[in-house]
N, C-alpha and C positions, 0 to 999 in steps of 0.2 A: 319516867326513869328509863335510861338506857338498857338494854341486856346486849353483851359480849358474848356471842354465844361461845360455847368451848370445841374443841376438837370432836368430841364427846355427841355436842349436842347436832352434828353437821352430819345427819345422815343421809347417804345416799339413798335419790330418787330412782326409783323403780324404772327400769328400761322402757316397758311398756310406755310410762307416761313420756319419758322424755321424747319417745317414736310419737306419741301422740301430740305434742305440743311441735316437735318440729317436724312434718309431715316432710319436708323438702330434704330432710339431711342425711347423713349416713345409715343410721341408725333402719328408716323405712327401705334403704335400698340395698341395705345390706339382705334382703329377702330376696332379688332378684336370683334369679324368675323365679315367679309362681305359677305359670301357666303357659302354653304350648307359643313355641318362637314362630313367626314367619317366614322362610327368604324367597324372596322374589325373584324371577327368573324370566328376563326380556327375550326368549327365545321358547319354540317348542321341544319338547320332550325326546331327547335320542340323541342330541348334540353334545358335544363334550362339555359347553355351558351349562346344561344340565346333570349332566354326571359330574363335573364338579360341584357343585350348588348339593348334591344329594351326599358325596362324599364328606364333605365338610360337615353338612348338616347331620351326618350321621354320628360321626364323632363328637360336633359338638353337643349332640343332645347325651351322649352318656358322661360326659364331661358336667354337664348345669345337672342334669338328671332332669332335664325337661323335653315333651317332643318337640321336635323340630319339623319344622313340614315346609316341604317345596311346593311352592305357585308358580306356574306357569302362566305368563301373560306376555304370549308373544304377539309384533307387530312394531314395524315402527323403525327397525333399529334397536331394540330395546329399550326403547321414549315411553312406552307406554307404562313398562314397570319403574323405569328411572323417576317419572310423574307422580305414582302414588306413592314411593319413597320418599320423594320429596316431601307432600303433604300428608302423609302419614305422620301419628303421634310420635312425638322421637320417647317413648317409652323403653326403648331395646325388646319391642317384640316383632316389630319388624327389620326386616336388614333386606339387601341387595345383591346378589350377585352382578355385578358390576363386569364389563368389557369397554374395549375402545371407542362403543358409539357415545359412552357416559361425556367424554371431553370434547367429541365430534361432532355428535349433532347436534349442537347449538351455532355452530359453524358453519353446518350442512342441511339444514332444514329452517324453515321462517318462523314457523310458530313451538318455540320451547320455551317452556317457563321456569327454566331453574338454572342457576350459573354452577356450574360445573366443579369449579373450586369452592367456593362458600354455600352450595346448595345443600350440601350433607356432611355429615360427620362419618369423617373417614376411620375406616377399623383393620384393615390388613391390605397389603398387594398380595394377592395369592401366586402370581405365575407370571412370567414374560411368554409370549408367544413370537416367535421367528417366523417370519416366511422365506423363500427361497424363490431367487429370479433363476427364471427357468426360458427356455428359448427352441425354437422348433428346428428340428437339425439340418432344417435348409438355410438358416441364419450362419453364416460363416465368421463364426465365431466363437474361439472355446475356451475365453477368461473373460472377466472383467473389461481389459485395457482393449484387446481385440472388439469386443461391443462398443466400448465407448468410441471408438475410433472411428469403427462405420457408422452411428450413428450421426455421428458430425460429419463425416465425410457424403452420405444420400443425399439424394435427389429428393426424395419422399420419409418423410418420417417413420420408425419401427411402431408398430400396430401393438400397444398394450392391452393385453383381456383383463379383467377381473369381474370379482364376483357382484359388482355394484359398484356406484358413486359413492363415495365415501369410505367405502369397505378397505380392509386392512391392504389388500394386494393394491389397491386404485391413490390408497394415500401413502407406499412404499415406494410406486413409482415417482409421483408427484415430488416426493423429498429429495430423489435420487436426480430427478430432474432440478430442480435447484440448487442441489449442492455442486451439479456437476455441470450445468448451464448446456445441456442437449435438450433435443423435444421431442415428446413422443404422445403420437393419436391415440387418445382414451376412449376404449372400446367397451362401454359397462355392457356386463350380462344380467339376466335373474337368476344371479346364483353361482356358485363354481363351476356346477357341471355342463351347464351349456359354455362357460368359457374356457373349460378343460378339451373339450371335444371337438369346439372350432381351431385351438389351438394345436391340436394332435393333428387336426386334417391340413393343418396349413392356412389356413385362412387367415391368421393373426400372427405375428413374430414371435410374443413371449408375453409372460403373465409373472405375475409374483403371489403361488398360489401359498397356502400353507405346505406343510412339510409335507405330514400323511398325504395330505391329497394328490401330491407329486410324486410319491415317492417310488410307488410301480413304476411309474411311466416313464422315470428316468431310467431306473433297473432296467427297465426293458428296452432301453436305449429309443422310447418314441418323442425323447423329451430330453433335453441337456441341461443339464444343473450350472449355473453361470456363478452363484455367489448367494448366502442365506443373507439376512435383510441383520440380524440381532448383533448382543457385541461377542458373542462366541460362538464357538462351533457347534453345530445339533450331534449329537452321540446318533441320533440318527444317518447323517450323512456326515462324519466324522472327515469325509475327502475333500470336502465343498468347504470353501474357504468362505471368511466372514467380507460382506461389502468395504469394510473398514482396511480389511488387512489386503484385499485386492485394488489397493487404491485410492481407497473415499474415506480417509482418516475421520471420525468423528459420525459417521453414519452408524445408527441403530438406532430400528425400529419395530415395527411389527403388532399384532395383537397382544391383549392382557389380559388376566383376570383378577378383579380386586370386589371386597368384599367394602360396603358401605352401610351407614345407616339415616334415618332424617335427620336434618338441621336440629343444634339444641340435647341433644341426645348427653345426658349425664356424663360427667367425666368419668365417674367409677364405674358404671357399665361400659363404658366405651374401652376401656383401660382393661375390665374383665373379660372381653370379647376379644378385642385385640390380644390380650395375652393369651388365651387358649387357642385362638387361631393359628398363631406362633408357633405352639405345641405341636398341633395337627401338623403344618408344612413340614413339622421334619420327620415324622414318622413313616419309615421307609415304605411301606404298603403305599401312603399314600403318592409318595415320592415316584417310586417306582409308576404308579396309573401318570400321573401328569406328563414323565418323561416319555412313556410310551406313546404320547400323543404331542412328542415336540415342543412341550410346554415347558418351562425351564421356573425348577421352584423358588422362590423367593421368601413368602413369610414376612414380610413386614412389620411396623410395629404402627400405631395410628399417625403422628406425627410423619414418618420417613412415607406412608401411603399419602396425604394431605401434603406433601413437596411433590413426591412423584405426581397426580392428578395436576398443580397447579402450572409444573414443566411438560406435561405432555398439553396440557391446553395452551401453553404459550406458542409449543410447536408446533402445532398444527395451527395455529391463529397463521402465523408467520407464511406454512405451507400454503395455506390457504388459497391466500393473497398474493402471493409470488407466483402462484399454478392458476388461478382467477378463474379456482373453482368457485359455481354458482350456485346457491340452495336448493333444493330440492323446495317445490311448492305441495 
């Protein structure tokens, strides 16, 4: 005999069992988190990578109501954190503080194992970072059009500093040389400040350092500010006009900071992480720390970070190859 059961007889299943029968679905992950987040951090302790990473982290643990803890594991570029992100559980307990080497060094080193656009699941752009071409005041020249001019017109190429092969200032100029088809001798340092210092002395023409790092030095007139690298002006140097609007339509560039997590990472955690990140980008406090270090806020949402990553790796493929920069072994 058949039974029709009634409206009656169609009692709802207990939440628990339903969580238990389907372990994979809303229901279980609507718990996240239950226990302390990660974020990883490709750099040591005292860099503004860090104080963002800690910033972030701190809001977002009063936000879940869970701790949040920064790891530092610098080395590499930051390859070495971007690596066990990679193969980390994509549970949403680990995440990334993520910069420009995330798209780069697969470009600029031989041995990386993750593709930079499908290697992780992306969760917020936190910030654009600007640089500023900057030039040593025995270079006769005080815009834009003025530099470019001498530089096609030498005998000998202008001597670009930065802070490394690959690094934000070394792959500024690279771009700037392609878009604008001049050449200039890449001078890698270990680091900014030996390439801040030979440039102050003269020994180098110009560098495209970050803001802060330049930012004395121009004040004090031992350094001239030529044009910032981004697509707007720095409220830091409000005077210094963008590469774009001094002639290079279409140029902007410079460092980032963006916020990732591993490959696979749940839609619904990634969706909840990204939208509380959102939150954080606009709250002035935080607003305010990023601007004072020339970082320009952004906020993202998963999706618009997972375009931005897939366009900054196409850009820099392109740069790459046209500048016939060479890996790093």
């Amino acid at each position: 005999m058949t039974i029709n059961p009634t409206r009656r007889q169609l009692l709802p299943m207990p939440l628990a069992l339903v969580a238990a029968l389907h372990p994979g679905g809303t229901f279980a992950q609507s718990a996240y988190p239950t226990k302390p987040i990660k974020i990883l951090v490709g750099f040591a302790t005292g860099g503004f990578t860090d104080v963002a990473a800690r910033m972030v982290g701190q809001r977002l643990s009063a936000s879940l109501g869970q701790p949040v803890v920064i790891e530092n594991r610098p080395g590499a570029n930051g390859l070495i954190a971007s690596d066990a992100t990679a193969q980390a559980a994509p549970d949403g307990y680990t995440l990334f503080l993520s910069s420009l080497g995330l798209t780069t060094n697969p470009l600029l080193m031989e041995r990386v194992n993750y593709d930079p656009v499908k290697g992780f699941t992306p969760i917020s752009l936190l910030a654009m970072v600007p640089n500023v071409l900057v030039v040593h005041p025995a270079v006769a020249a005080k815009n834009l059009a003025e530099l470019l001019a001498l530089a096609r017109s030498r005998k000998t190429p202008f001597t670009q500093a930065s802070a490394g092969n690959g690094s934000p200032g070394h792959l500024s100029g690279a771009l700037l040389q392609a878009m604008t088809k001049i050449h200039m001798d890449h001078v890698p340092y270990k680091g900014s400040g030996p390439a801040m210092t030979d440039l102050i002395g003269g020994h180098v023409d110009l560098s495209f350092p970050t803001i802060p790092t330049a930012l004395a030095q121009v004040r004090s007139g031992r350094l001239r500010a030529i044009a910032v690298t981004g697509a707007k002006r720095s409220p830091l140097m409000p005077e210094v006009p963008t590469i774009a609007e001094a002639g290079v339509p279409g140029y902007d560039t410079g460092g980032w900071y963006g916020l990732v997590a591993p490959p696979g990472l749940p839609k619904e955690i990634a969706n909840l992480l990204s939208t509380e990140v959102v939150k954080i980008m606009t709250m002035q406090d935080v607003r305010e720390r990023f601007i004072a270090e020339a970082a320009d806020p952004v906020g993202s949402n998963g999706a618009e970070m997972g375009d931005f990553l897939a366009r900054d790796f196409k850009r820099w493929t392109d740069v790459v190859k046209v500048a016939n920069i060479k890996p790093s072994t």
